[in-house]
N, C-alpha and C positions, 0 to 999 in steps of 0.2 A: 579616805575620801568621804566627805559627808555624803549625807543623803539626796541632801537636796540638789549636789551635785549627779549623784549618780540619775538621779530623776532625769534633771535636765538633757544628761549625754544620751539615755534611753529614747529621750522625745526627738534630740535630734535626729539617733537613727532612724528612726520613722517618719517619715515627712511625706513618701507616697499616698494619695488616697486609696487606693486599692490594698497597702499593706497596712494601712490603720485599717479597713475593713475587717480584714482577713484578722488581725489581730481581738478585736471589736469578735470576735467570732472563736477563735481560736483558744484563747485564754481563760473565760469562762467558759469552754469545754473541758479545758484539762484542770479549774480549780474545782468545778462539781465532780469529774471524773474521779482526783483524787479525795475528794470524801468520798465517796463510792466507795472506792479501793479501799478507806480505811472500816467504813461501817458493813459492806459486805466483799469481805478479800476474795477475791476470783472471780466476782460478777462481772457476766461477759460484757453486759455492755459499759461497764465503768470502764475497761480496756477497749472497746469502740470509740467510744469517748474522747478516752487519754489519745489514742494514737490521731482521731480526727483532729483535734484539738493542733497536735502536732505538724501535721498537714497542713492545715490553714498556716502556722506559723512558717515552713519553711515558703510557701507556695507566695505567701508576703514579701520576704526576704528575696523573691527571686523579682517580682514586681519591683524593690528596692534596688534590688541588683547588690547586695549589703548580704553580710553572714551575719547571724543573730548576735548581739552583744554580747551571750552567754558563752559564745565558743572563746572570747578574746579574755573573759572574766565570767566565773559561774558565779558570781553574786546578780547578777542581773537574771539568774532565772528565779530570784525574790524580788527584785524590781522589776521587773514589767506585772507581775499582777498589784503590786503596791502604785504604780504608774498610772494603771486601769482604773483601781479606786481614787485616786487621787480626781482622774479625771473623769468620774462619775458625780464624784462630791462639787467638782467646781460647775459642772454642767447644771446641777440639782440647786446649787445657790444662786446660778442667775436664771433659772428659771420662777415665774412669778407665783 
């Protein structure tokens, strides 16, 4: 499956605003968290982090009422933070 495909199936699963929040929140926890984890291994709060991070994302999915794409395909726990830039970059080009 191309990418652009998997992009798309990721944004449908998310269509709640509450679970784009929680996401919006969640996912840039656990991408800092895991450089944490790799520039200092066992810094407690990069494991705060990682698991808050986690949290937000199930607590989304329950708002969906949806299991995370990742359980039905673990390639989409690389798509949803590639999803998040994606839609940083388009939000940052229409802005003036």
């Amino acid at each position: 499956m191309k990418l652009e495909a998997l992009l798309d199936q990721y944004g449908a699963a998310h269509q709640d605003p509450r679970n784009k929040f929680c996401h919006k929140v969640g996912i840039p926890l656990i991408i800092v968290s895991i450089i944490g984890l790799f520039v200092t291994w066992g810094a407690t709060w990069a494991w705060v982090l990682f698991g808050l991070g986690w949290v937000f994302q199930f607590v989304g999915h329950a708002f969906e009422r949806t299991w995370p794409e990742f359980m039905r395909n673990p390639i989409f726990l690389f798509v949803g933070p590639l999803y998040f830039v994606r839609e940083l970059r388009r939000r940052r080009s229409k802005s003036p």
